[in-house]
N, C-alpha and C positions, 0 to 999 in steps of 0.2 A: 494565621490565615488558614480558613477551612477551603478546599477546594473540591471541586465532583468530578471524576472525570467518564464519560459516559458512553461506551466505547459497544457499537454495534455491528461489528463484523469480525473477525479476525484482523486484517491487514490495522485495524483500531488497536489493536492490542501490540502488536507491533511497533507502529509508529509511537506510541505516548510511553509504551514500560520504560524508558531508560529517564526521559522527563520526570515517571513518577519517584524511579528510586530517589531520583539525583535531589527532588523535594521534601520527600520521606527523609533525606540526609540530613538535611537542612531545617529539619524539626518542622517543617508545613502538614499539615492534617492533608490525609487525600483518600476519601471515598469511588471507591469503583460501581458504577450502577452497568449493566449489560442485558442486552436483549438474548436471547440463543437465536446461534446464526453460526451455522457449518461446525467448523473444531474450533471455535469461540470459548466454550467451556472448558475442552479439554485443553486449552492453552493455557490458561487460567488455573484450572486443577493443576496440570503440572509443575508451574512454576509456583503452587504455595501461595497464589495468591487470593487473598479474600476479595469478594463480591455481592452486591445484591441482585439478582437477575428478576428485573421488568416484566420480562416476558418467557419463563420458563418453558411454553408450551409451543416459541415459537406462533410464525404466523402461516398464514394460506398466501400462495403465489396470484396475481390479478390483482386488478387495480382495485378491488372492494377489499380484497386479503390486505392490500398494504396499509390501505384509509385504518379500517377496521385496526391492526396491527397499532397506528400513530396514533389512535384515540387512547385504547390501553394502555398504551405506553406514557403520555401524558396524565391520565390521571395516575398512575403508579408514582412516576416523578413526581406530580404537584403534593403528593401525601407523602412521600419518604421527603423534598427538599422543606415542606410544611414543618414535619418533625425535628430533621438534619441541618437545616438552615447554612449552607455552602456558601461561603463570600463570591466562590468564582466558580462557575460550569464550564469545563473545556470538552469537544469532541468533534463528531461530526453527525448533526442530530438537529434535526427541527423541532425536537421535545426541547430541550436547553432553551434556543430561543423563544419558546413559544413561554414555557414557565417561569424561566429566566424575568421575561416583559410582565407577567401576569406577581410575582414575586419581588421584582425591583432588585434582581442578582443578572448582574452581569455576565456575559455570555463569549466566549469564542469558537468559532466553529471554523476546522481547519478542511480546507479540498486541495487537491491537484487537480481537480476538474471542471476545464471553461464554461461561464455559464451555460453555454448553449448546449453545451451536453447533458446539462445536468439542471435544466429548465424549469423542472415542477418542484427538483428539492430548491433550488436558488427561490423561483417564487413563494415560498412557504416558509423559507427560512431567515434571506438575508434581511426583509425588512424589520425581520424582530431582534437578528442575534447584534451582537453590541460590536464586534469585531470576528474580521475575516482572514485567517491566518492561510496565506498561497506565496508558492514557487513566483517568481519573476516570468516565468515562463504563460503562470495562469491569468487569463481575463476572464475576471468577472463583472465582465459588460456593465452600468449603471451603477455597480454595487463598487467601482474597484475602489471610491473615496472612504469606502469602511474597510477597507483592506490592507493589512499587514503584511507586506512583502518581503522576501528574502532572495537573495539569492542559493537555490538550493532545491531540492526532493524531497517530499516527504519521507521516502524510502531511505535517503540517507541519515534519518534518525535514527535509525537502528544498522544501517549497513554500511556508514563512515568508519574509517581503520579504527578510529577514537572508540567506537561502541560494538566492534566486532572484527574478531578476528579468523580467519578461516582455516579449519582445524583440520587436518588428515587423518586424526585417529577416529573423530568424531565418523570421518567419511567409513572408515575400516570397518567397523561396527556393522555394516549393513552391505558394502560392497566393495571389490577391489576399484582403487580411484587412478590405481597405474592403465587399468582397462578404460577404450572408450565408453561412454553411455551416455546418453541422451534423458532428459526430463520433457515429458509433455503434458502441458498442463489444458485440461477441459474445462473451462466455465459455465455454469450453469445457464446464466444471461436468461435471469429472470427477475433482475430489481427493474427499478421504474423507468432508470436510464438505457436499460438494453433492448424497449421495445423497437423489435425491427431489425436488429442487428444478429447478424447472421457470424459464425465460425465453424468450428470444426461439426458436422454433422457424423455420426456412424460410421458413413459408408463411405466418407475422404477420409476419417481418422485410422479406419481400417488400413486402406489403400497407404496413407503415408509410413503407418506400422508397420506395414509388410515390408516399403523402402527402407524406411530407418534400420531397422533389423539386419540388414544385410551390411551394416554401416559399425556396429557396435551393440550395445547393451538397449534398450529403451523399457521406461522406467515412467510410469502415468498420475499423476495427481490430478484428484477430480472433484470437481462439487457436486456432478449433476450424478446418477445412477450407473454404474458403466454394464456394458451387455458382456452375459458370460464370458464369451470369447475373448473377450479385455483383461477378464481379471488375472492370469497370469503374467500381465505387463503391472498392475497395481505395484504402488510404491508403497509399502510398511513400515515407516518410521516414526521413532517421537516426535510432533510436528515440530516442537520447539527447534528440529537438528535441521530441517528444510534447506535454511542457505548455508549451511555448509557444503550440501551435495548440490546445489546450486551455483556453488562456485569452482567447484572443481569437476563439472559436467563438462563434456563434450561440448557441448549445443544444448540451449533452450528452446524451443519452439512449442506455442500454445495460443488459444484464446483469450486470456487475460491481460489484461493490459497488466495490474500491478505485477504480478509475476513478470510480465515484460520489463516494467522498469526496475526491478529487483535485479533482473538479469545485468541490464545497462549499466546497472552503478557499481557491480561486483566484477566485471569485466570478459562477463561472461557472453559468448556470441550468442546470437538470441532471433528468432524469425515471429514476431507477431503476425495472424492469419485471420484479421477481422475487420468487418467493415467500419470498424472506429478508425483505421488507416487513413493518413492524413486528416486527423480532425482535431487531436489534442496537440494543445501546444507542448506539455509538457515530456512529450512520445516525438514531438517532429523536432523539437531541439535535439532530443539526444540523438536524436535520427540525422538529423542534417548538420549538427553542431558538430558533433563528438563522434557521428557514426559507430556507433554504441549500441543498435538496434534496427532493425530491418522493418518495413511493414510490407504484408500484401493484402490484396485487396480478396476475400473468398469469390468473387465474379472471377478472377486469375486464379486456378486452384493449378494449371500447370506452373507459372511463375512460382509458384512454395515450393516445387520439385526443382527448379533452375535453380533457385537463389542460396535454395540447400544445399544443393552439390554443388556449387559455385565455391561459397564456404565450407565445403569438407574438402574441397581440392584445392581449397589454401591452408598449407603447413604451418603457414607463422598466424594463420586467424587468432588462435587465443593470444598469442603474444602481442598483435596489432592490439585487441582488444583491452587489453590490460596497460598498455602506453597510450592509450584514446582516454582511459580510467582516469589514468593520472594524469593527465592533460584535465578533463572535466574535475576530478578533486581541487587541482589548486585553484580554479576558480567559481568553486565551490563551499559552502560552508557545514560545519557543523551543526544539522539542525536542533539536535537534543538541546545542546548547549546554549543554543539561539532561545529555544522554548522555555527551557530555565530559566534562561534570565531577565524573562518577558515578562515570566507569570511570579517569580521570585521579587520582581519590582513594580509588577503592576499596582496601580494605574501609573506612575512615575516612568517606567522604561517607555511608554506613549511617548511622553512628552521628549523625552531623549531622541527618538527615530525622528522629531518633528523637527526639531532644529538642526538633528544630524542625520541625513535620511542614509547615509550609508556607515552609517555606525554599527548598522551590523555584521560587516567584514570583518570586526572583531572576533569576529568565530570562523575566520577563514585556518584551516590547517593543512598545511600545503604537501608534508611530506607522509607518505606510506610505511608502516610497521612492516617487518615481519611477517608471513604468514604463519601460525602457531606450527 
């Protein structure tokens, strides 16, 4: 089996590397094609791994920069999968379905994100891609009879005990982890789906840095440009090492949802501050299910100050949070393992889920490691 897998943001890199080793094992061919997009590369260069990059130069932000960006990027694919010829394209990409239908190669294309949020990439993608790999949590409205469901995270393909474990030396390296500190993350919220949507701007993120500071350490990861007066809060590390100081952080709190749900599944307390607040299913489960993650709304920019120190004036918060963790594990599966054994048996693991629609529980693993 040839497979592509075609990975255009970071948090893509993330979800699918442990899928790809586990198929690499298993003697499966697995070509990496990538767009540049933030530290995409450099996640990539660090871990040794080979790539073709689509779109080395990058694209322009607005809606002409992104159209523009998907055309490029389509013909790059239809000439390298012309030459390469992949039995199976997996990511998350409207290029795969679009060349996928135009090639007669089969396609999956994985989200955590309900249709309605994510509306121009569902219309553009799911009538071409062949299968839609979502969390139980996600609807994708019209589309959901092509969709693959598990019960599970994307995020816990890489941050299930199974596929990682959280390291204190790793933490040492860069900060003392006996000391509080705080991660705050800034989103750029300038893809297609963030038109509109509002977070942390300058002059609140200022305003809450001045609070936090008084609190412990605060420590910044950012996509978007940060203004001088920030960069003494910048975070300097190999990105690969991220959730490790994300797990042994104080408190999360930022604009990103995936960092949000990286936070929730590592058991880390975490305050999302965007107007995505209440809209994702897979944000309001852990929210209301497992309490695992906060949301507010930026229209309440006092609520992010209450709800903050609400949480720093409870002693057992990370300990709550880590028995909420293992509460959401055991009813939870191993996604990596899930996707293994999808694409390891495709098209045949289809026909399995159909007569046994919960035979994916086979990758439920209930108990907790160790932390390194």
């Amino acid at each position: 089996m040839k497979t592509l897998f075609f990975l255009g943001h970071p948090a893509h890199y993330h979800l699918f590397k442990n899928t790809i080793k586990n198929l690499r094992d298993q003697g499966v061919s697995v070509d990496i094609v990538i767009k540049t997009k933030d530290i995409l590369v450099d996640l990539l260069d660090s871990a040794g791994e080979p790539y073709t990059n689509l779109l080395p130069n990058g694209r322009k932000d607005g809606k002409f920069g992104i159209i523009n960006g998907v055309i490029r990027k389509e013909r790059a694919l239809y000439r390298y999968c012309k030459i390469n010829r992949p039995d199976l394209m997996i990511g998350v990409s409207a290029e795969i379905a679009h060349v996928g239908k135009i090639l007669g190669i089969p396609s999956m294309n994985a989200t955590e994100d309900d249709f309605h949020i994510v509306k121009q990439f569902g219309r553009i993608t799911y009538p071409f891609t062949d299968h839609i790999l979502s969390p139980l949590a996600c609807d994708n409205g019209k589309w959901n009879y092509k969709t693959v469901s598990y019960p599970g995270y994307q995020k816990l393909a890489y941050l299930h005990p199974n596929q990682f474990r959280p390291d204190r030396n790793v933490v040492n390296n860069y900060l003392n982890p006996d000391r509080p500190f705080f991660i705050l993350r800034l989103a750029k919220l300038s893809a297609y789906h963030d038109n509109g949507i509002e977070g942390f701007g300058n002059t609140m993120a200022k305003q809450f840095i001045e609070y936090l500071s008084t609190k412990g350490e605060v420590y910044i990861t950012s996509e978007r440009e940060l203004p001088a007066e920030f960069e003494q809060y910048k975070l300097r590390i190999n990105p690969l090492d991220i959730h490790h100081l994300l797990y042994f952080a104080k408190m999360f709190v930022g604009d990103s949802q995936s960092m949000a749900v990286e936070s929730a599944v590592l058991g880390t307390p975490s305050i999302r501050f965007s107007s995505f607040t209440g809209r994702i299913g897979v944000l309001e489960e852990l929210e209301n299910k497992y309490q695992l993650t906060k949301g507010v709304h930026p229209k309440n920019p006092d609520e992010l100050f209450s709800k903050t120190e609400e949480m720093l004036c409870d002693v057992t918060s990370k300990e709550k949070h880590q028995e909420q963790r293992a509460s959401m594990l055991r009813e939870n599966i191993d996604v990596t393992a899930f996707f293994t054994w999808l694409i390891l048996n495709y098209p045949g693991s289809l026909n399995i889920l159909k007569k046994e629609p919960d035979y994916h529980y086979t990758f439920l693993e209930p108990h907790l490691p160790d932390v390194a």
